[in-house]
FIFITOR-538773 format. One line per 10 residues: their letters; for each residue x, y, z of C-alpha. Coordinates in pm, whole numbers. Each point is the difference from the previous one (the first is absolute). Example, Ala and Ser with C-alpha at 12.3 -4.5 7.8 and 13.67 -1.06 7.14 Angstrom:
BEGIN
as = 1230 -450 780  137 344 -66
! end
This chain:
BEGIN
xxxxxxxxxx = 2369 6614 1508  149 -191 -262  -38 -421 26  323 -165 -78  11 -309 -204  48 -233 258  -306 111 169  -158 -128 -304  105 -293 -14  -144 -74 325
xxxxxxxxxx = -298 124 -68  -248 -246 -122  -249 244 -169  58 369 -58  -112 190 330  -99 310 -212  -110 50 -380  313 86 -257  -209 316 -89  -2 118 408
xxxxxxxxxx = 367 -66 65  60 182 -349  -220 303 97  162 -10 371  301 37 -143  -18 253 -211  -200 214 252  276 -11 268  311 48 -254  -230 365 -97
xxxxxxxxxx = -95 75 369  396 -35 39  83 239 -257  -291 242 126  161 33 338  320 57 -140  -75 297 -167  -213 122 252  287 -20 212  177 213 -271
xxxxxxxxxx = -291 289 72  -264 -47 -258  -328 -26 92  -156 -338 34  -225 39 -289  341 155 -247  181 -286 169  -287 -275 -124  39 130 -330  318 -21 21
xxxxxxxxxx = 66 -339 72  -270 -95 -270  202 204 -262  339 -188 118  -148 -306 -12  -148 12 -312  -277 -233 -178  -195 -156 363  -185 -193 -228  257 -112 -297
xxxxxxxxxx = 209 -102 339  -272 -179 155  -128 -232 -319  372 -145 -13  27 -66 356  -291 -229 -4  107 -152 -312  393 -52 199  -188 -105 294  -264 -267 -147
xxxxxxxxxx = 344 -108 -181  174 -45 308  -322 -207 182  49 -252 -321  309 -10 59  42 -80 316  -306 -195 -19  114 -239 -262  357 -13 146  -182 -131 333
xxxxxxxxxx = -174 -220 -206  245 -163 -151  211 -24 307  -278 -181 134  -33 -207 -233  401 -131 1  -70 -7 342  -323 -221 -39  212 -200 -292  295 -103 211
xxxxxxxxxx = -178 -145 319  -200 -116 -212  272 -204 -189  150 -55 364  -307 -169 131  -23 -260 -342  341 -71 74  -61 -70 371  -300 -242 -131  171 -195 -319
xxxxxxxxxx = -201 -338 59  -333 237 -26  138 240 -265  91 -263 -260  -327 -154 64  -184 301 -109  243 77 -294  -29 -341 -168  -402 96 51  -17 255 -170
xxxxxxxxxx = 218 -85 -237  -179 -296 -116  -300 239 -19  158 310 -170  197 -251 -195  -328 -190 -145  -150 297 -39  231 171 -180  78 -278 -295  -451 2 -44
xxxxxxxxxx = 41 368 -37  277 -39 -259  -192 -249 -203  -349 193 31  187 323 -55  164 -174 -335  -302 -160 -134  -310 222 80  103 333 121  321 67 -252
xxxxxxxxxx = -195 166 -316  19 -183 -348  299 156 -215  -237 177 -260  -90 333 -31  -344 -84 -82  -21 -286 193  -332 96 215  -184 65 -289  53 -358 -167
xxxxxxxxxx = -265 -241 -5  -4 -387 -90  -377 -86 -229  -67 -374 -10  -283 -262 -49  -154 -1 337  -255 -110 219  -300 85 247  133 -304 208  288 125 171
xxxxxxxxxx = 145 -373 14  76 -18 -364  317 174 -95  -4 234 -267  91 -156 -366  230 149 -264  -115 198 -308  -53 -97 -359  196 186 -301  -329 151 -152
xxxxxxxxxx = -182 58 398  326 203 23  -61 191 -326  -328 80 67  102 154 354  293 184 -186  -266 175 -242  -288 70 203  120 117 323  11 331 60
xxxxxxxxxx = 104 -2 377  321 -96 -61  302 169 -226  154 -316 -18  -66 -352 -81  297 -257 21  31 -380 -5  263 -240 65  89 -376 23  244 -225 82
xxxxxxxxxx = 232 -122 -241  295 -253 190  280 -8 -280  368 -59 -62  237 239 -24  285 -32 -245  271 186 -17  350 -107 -47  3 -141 345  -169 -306 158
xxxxxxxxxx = -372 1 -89  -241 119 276  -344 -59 64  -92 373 106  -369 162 103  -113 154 -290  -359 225 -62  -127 92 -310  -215 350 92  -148 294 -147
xxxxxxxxxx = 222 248 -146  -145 297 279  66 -220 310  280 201 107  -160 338 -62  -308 -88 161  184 -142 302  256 315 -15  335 -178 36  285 64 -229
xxxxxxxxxx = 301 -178 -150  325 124 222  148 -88 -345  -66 2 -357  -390 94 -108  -304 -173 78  -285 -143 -219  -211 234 -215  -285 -52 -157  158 -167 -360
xxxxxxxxxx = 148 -264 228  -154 -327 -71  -191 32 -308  -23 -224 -226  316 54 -193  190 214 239  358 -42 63  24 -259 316  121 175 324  11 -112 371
xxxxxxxxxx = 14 188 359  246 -212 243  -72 27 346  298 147 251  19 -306 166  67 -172 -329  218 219 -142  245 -9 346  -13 -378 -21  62 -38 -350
xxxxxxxxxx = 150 268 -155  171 164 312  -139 310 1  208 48 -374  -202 337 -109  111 -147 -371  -321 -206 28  -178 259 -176  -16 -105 -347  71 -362 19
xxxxxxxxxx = -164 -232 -180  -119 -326 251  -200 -322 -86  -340 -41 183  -209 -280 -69  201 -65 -358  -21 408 -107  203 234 -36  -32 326 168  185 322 73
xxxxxxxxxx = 50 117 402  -124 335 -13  -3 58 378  37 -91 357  -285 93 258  30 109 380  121 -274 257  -371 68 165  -156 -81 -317  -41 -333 -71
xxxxxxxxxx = -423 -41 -78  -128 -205 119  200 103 303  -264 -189 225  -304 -259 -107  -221 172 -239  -299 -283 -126  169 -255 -95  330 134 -22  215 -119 298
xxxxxxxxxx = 402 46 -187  139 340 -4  152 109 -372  339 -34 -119  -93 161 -321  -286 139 -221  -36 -4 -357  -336 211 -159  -284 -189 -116  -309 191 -203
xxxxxxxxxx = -294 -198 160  -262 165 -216  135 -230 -263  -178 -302 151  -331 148 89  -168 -249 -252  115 -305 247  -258 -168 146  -105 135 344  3 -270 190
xxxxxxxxxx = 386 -32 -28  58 223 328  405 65 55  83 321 -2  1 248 346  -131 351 -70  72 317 135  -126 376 -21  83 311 137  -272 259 142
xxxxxxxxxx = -30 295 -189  62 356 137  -328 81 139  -151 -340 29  -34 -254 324  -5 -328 79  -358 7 -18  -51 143 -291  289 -271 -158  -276 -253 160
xxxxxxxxxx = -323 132 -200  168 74 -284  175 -400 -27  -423 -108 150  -125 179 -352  270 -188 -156  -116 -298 125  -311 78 -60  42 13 -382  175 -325 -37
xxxxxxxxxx = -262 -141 134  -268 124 -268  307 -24 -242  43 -391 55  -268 -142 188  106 -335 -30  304 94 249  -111 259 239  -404 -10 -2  27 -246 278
xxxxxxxxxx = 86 286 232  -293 178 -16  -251 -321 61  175 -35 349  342 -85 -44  359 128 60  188 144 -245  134 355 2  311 194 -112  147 40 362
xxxxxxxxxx = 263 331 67  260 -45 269  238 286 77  354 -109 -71  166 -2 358  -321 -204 123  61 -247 -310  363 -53 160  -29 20 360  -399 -80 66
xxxxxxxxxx = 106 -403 54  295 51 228  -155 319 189  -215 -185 280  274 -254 81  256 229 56  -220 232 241  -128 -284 202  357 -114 4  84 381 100
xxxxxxxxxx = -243 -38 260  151 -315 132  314 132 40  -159 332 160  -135 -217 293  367 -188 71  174 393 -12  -315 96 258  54 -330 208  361 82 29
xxxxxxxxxx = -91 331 163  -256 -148 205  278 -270 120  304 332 61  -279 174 162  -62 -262 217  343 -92 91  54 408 88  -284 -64 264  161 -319 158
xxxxxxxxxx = 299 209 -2  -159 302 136  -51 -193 312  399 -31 36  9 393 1  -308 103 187  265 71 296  206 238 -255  -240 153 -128  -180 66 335
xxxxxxxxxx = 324 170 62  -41 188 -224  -337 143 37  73 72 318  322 227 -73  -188 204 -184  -24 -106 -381  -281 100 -187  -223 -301 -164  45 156 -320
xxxxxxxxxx = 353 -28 29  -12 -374 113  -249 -85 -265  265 141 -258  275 -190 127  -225 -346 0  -87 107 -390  359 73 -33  177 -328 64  -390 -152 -191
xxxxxxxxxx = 123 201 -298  352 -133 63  -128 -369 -7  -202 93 -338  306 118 -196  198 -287 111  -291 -254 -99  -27 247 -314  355 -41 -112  4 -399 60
xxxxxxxxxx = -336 6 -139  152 199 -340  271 -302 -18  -290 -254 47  -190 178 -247  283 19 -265  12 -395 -10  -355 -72 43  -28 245 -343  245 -240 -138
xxxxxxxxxx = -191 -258 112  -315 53 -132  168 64 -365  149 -329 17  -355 -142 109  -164 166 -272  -279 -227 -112  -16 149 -352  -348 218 -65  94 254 259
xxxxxxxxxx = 91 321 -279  321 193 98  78 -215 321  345 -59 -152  40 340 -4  -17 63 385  319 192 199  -2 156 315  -23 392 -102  -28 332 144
xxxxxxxxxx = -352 -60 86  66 -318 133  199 124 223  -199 290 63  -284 -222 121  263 -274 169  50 346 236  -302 80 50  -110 -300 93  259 14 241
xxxxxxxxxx = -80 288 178  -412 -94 -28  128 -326 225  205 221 227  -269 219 97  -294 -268 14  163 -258 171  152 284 239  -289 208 107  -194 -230 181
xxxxxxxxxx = 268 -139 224  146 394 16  -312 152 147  -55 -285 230  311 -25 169  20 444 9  -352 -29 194  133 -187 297  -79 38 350  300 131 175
xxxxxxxxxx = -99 -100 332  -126 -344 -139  264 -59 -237  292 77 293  -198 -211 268  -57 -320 -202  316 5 -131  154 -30 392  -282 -259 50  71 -169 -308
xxxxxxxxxx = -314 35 -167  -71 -96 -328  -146 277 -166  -341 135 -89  -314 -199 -135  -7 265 -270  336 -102 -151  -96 -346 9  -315 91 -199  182 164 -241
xxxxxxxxxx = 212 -307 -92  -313 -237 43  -109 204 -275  291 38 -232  49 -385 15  -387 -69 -48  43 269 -313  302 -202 -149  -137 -333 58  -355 205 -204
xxxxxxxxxx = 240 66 -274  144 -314 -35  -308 -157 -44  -64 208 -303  282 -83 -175  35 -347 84  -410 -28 -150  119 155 -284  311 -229 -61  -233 -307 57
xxxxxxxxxx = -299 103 -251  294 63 -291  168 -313 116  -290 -208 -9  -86 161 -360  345 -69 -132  -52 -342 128  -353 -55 -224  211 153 -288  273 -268 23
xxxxxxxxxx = -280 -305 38  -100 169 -326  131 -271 -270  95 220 -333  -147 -278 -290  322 -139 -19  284 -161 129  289 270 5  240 -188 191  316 -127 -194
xxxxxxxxxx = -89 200 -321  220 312 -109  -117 276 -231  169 275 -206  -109 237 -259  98 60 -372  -94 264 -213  32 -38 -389  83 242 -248  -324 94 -214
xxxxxxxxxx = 256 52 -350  131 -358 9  -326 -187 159  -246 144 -218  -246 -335 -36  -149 -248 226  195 -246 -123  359 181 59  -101 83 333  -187 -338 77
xxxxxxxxxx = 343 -167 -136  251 204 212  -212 -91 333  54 -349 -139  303 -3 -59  88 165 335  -173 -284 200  142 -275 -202  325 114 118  -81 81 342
xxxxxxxxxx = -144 -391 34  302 -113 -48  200 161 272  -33 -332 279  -231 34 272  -260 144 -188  -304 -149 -45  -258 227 -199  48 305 -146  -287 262 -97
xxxxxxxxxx = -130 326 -94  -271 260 70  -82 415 -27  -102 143 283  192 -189 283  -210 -130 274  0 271 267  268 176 -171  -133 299 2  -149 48 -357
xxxxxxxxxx = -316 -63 -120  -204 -40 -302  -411 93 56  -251 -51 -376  -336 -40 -25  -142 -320 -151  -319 -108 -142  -190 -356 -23  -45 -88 -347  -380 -65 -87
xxxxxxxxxx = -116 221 346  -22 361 -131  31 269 269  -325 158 82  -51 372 28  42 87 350  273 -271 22  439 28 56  197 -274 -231  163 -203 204
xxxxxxxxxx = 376 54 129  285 -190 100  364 20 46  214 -152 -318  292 -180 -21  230 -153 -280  174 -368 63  225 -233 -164  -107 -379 -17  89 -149 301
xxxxxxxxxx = -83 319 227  -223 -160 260  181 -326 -2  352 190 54  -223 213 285  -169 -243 152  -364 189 -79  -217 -319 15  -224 -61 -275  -337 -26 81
xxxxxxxxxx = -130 -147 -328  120 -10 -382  371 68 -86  272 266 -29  133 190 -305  195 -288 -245  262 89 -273  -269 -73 -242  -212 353 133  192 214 -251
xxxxxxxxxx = -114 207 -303  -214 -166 -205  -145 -207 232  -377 116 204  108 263 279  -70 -167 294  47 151 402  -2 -160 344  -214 161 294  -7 -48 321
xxxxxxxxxx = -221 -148 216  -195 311 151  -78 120 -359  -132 -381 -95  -246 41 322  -146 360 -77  -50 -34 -391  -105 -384 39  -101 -68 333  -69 -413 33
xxxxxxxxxx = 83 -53 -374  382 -64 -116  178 304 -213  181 -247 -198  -90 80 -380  -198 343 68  178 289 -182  60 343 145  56 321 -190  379 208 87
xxxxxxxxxx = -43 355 41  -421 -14 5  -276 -153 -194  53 -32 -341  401 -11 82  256 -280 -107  -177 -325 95  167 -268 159  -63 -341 119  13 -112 353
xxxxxxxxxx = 264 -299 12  38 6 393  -71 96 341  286 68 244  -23 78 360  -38 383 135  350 219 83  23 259 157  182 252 -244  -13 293 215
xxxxxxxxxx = 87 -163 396  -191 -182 200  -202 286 146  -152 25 -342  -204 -287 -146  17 208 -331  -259 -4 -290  -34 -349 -218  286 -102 -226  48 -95 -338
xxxxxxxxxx = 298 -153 -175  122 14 -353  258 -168 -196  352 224 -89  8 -158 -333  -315 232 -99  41 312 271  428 66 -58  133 155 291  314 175 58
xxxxxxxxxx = 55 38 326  -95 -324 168  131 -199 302  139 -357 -13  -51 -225 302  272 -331 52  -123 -290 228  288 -176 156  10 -326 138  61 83 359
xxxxxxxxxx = 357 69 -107  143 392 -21  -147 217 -207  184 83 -340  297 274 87  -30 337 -166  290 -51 -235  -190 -347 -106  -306 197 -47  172 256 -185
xxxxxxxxxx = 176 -252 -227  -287 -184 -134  -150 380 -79  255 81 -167  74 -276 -169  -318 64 -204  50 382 7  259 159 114  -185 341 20  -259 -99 229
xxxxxxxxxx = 97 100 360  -147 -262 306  -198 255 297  -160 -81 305  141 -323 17  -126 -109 339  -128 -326 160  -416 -17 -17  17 42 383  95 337 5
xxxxxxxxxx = -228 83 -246  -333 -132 225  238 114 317  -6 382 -172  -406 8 -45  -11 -9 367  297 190 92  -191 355 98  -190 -249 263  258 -155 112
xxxxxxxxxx = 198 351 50  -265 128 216  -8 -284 212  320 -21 50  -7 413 125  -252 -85 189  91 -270 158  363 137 125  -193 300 126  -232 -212 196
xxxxxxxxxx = 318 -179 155  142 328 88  -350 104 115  -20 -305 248  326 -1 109  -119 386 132  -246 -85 218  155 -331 139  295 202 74  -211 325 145
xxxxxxxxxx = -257 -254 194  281 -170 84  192 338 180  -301 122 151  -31 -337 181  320 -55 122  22 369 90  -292 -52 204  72 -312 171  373 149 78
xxxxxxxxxx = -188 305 173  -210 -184 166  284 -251 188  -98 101 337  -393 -39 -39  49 -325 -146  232 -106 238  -269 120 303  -224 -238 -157  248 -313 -2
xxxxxxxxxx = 77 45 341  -374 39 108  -56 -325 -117  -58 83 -423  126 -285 -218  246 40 -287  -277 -90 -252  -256 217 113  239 277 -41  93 -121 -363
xxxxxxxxxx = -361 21 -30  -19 378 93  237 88 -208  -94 -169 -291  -338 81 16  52 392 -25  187 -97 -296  -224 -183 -155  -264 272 120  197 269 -228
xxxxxxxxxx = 59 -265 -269  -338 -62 -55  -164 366 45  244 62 -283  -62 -299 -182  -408 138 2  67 303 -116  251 -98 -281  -255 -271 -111  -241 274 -67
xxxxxxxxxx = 206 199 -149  119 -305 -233  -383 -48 -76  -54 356 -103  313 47 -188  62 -323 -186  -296 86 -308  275 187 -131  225 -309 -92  -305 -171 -148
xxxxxxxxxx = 118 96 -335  340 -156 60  -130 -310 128  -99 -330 -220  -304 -249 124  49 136 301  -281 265 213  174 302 193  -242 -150 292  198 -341 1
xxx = -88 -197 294  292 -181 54  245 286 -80
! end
């Protein structure tokens, strides 16, 4: 009665329940006993008993045999299983061996796909899916002077705006600020020009990060007459101080004072860690700054970035009416500023959640570029999926065989998915290699703007997703040719083969259609390269206001102590040019604050003396900037009527500025701005006379025209951190140590950043562009390549099957070029119903790079 384990084995589904066999068993085991003891003279029913009493607990005895048996069915079960599966694993390896010309053809495949794939993930996993390294980070929020238009970028915050929102929110338990403060650090050792912020005292708490060493600011710190202290950065403190934990306590230079190290933050920590409003440069140190103490500063200076933190209890909408009734009261509060809002125009306090404020600009590039990448991995599939079906038709003999011996389709469909699978780890583990240098790739690429792209490795859930990716390919590139070739006709599939047929219509269908899909998605990513190419082509037409080419630039950033007048600071700058115009070669030598497209900026309102602002009415804005005298000459910023700053523009002579040309045509439109005075920081602000008007620049790329620009003369608005610029005479630029020299020669303090030539600098404003074009473009090489190479296999497939027929028609009387003809006509045939279809797709998806693109329509004709 009792089924050994080898009948089991054979067995391909239990005959009978575990619970029947159980109960079976037990029943004839107590009948035994029963007839043994009725043998022995008892009675039947004294025997029954009996046997129940010597057995014991039927039903204690009968729970753990089913469990033993149901144990022993997974057992055996899974040991089949996995014997299969070896079994399935080695042919499988067997048969790729057989076929090496088509197995590293479908390796190299997917590895290009898994590879590409894999380095996007890396990057998107990096930059928008890795959390920001706060505690509190999702309940941050930037607030900043906005607009309704959604084309005008959001503008920094006054002192007193700042004050105001401190005080009267209610929203929010905290209220920072911060700015950027570029200064040299002195300390013993060669001076360094380092990224320094001066923020609120709270930043840290409201943010929730914490010094790994030493304390962190509290509230005391930077009050007027505190003791000065400064946070270093971990990067810093590895670089400069080598990790020495005797930091702590030191007393360092920055900017000309002296201050005592009282801690070293996180290596995450390094806020800005990513662009926050105008702050693009991640910290190497903070010092505290009490910004209450310049609420009375006028409110049209706008440079400090504000941040709050939601209170417990309190939303993001109810951050955004409480900031609306803030707004709200500065408008009835100052009238002159804000009234213009409510007669129709634009101004508002706008709040943007922190991880938007860092990623919202890079977000849509790198999921189209996602996407792009998603269609190459899907074409490679397509392609191995199609190359399995060309091959199928080399097999159909074997596997007829094999059908016809007896093995179940199930079976045969698991082997196909088997050596599929086999193929996908392979591609997988090339593809992980690929990956690994395309990460290292990209970092090397990185166009600047991108937060925390330097930051990308290939990590656990890299290569978590590299292998699932892998085995997604294996079984969607595998099913389709699996379950075609397991459905064959036996009596078909044995007969053509001894007639030498070339295989079903429905096989060639199926490749018809893979090729036509490839050829689909190739369309849509070539569209896509062509629309950002063509855009990055407009940008580069795009001529920046000046002539950047043989001019190079570096930064210097004064101490405050020392430079404490115009004149000191006005007479270093001096000094420093004199110098550098004598180095040979050089032929002009300048100065200005911000750089052109450096990446700062410098937004004020402005006002038209003798025009008073009306009611309902905005002042005026424009983006400022501070030059020496001989700026646009030195630039090459043509002057479009008057003159440029002189020596002679110092103090105690009439403040004077120099506009450009689109502010001349909107305040005086067919009259010359020459002798009109405008108003700094509003109407009824320092008035100064317009001396000259210079040509437009764009200050923040080409892609943005900007607002109107005014300039003013250093001499009157000291600045000290400001960029030099030396034109050379179409000889080398000055060397470093030259540079540095003439620096130093006037102060020896003063470290030389960001020296760089002027092309790099217009080259960088474009960069992110460029970097996406670039992506794109490789992937639409690797896209085309695809379907030339899958079109390509079909057809020669098909021709090569189709020898004989084509060989009938010669000899009938066919010429050569009416077969060439035939044959290239079905290819063209799939070429183009693919072609359709990807054009339509193209159409429907390319509206979502029209925010990526510049002067160009997503509907581009010619692309």
């Amino acid at each position: 009665m009792r089924r050994r384990l080898s009948d089991w084995r054979r067995a391909p589904f239990w005959p009978l329940p575990a619970e029947r066999e159980v109960d079976e068993e037990l029943a004839a085991h107590l009948e035994l006993q029963t007839r043994r003891f009725i043998a022995a003279g008892m009675s039947p029913d004294a025997a029954r008993a009996a046997a129940l009493r010597r057995f014991g607990d039927v039903a204690g005895v009968r729970r753990e045999c089913h469990t033993i048996r149901h144990q022993m069915e997974a057992d055996v079960r899974r040991s089949e299983l996995w014997q299969d599966l070896r079994q399935d694993a080695a042919f499988a390896v067997r048969m790729l061996r057989a076929s090496r010309g088509f197995t590293a053809v479908a390796l190299l495949t997917l590895a290009i796909g898994i590879g590409a794939t894999t380095a996007i993930f890396s990057v998107v996993s990096s930059v928008l899916l890795r959390g920001l390294p706060y505690e509190h980070a999702d309940r941050i929020v930037t607030i900043a002077n906005g607009s309704a238009d959604p084309s005008q970028e959001p503008m920094a915050v006054a002192p007193p705006e700042f004050a105001d929102i401190h005080d009267q929110t209610r929203a929010l338990d905290h209220v920072v600020a911060l700015q950027p403060q570029p200064a040299a650090l002195v300390d013993g050792g060669e001076p360094e020009r380092v990224n320094a912020y001066a923020v609120s005292p709270d930043l840290f708490e409201m943010l929730g990060a914490r010094p790994i060493l030493g304390r962190g600011f509290v509230a005391d710190d930077g009050a007027e007459g505190s003791p000065a202290v400064v946070l270093l950065s971990h990067a810093l403190w590895q670089r400069r101080y080598g990790g020495d934990s005797t930091v702590v306590g030191r007393v360092v230079t920055l900017a000309g004072v002296p201050r005592v190290v009282i801690g070293v933050m996180p290596p995450a920590v390094r806020f800005p860690d990513a662009p926050v409003g105008y702050l693009r440069e991640r910290a190497d140190l903070w010092v505290p700054y009490d910004w209450m103490r310049r609420r009375s500063e006028e409110r049209g200076n706008q440079y400090l970035v504000v941040l709050g933190r939601i209170s417990q209890g309190s939303s993001l909408p109810t951050v955004e009416q409480d900031v609306a009734a803030i707004a709200e009261r500065f408008r009835q509060d100052y009238p002159d500023r804000y009234l213009g809002s409510l007669g129709g125009g634009s101004w508002r306090l706008a709040v943007t959640p922190l991880r938007e404020e860092m990623l919202g600009g890079v977000r849509r590039p790198l999921l189209v570029l996602t996407a792009a990448v998603g269609l190459v991995l899907l074409m490679g599939c397509v392609n191995v999926a199609g190359l399995l079906l060309a091959r199928a038709q080399a097999r159909r003999r074997e596997l007829g065989v094999r059908l016809a011996l007896g093995a179940r389709r199930g079976r045969l469909v698991r082997q196909l998915l088997t050596e599929s699978a086999i193929l996908a780890l392979g591609g997988g583990v090339l593809g992980t290699g690929l990956a690994w240098a395309g990460v290292r790739l990209l970092v090397a690429l990185d166009p600047g703007g991108i937060p925390r792209l330097a930051d990308t490795r290939l990590d656990g859930a890299t290569l978590l997703f590299a292998l699932g990716a892998s085995l997604a390919c294996g079984l969607l590139f595998g099913i389709l040719p699996a379950l075609q070739q397991s459905r064959a006709d036996l009596r078909a599939t044995l007969g053509d083969d001894a007639r030498g047929a070339t295989g079903g219509r429905g096989a060639a269908r199926a490749r018809a259609v893979l090729v036509a899909a490839e050829v689909a998605m190739a369309a849509v990513v070539l569209v896509g390269a062509a629309l950002l190419a063509r855009s990055f082509a407009s940008l580069q037409r795009v001529r920046p206001g000046f002539e950047p080419a043989g001019v190079l630039s570096f930064q210097l950033s004064i101490p405050r102590q020392t430079y404490d007048s115009a004149f000191k600071v006005s007479a270093f700058y001096e000094q420093v040019a004199a110098r550098l115009a004598g180095i040979p070669g050089v032929a002009g030598v300048a100065g200005v604050y911000p750089l052109p497209m450096g990446g700062d900026g410098w937004g004020m309102s402005f006002g038209i003396a003798g025009r008073p602002i009306g009611p309902r009415e905005e002042p005026p804005h424009a983006e400022f900037a501070v030059a020496m005298p001989g700026y646009f000459r030195a630039m090459r910023i043509p002057l479009r009527a008057g003159r440029e700053f002189a020596a002679s523009d110092g103090p105690g002579a009439p403040l004077v500025a120099v506009v450009d040309e689109m502010l001349a045509r909107q305040q005086w439109p067919g009259e010359s701005a020459l002798g009109k005075r405008i108003e700094i920081g509003g109407p009824g602000g320092t008035a100064a006379t317009i001396v000259g008007v210079a040509g437009h620049v764009y200050n923040a790329g080409p892609q943005e025209r900007g607002e109107p620009q005014i300039y003013l003369p250093l001499a009157r608005f000291p600045q000290r951190t400001f960029s030099l610029v030396v034109r050379t005479a179409g000889g080398p630029f000055p060397t470093a140590a030259q540079v540095g020299q003439a620096v130093h020669a006037v102060d020896a303090s003063v470290p030389v950043a960001e020296l760089r030539p002027l092309r790099a600098v217009v080259a960088s404003a474009t960069a992110r562009q460029r970097f996406s074009v670039a992506m794109f473009g490789l992937f639409a090489a690797v896209a085309l390549v695809l379907a030339a190479v899958g079109l390509y296999g079909t057809m020669a497939y098909v021709v090569a099957q189709r020898t004989r027929e084509l060989g009938i028609r010669v000899a009938l009387g066919g010429r050569p070029r009416d077969v060439r003809r035939l044959v290239v006509r079905e290819g063209l045939a799939i070429a183009a119903a693919g072609l359709a279809v990807g054009a339509a797709a193209a159409l429907a998806l390319s509206t979502t790079l029209a925010s990526l693109l510049y002067e160009v329509r997503p509907t581009d004709p010619p692309t």
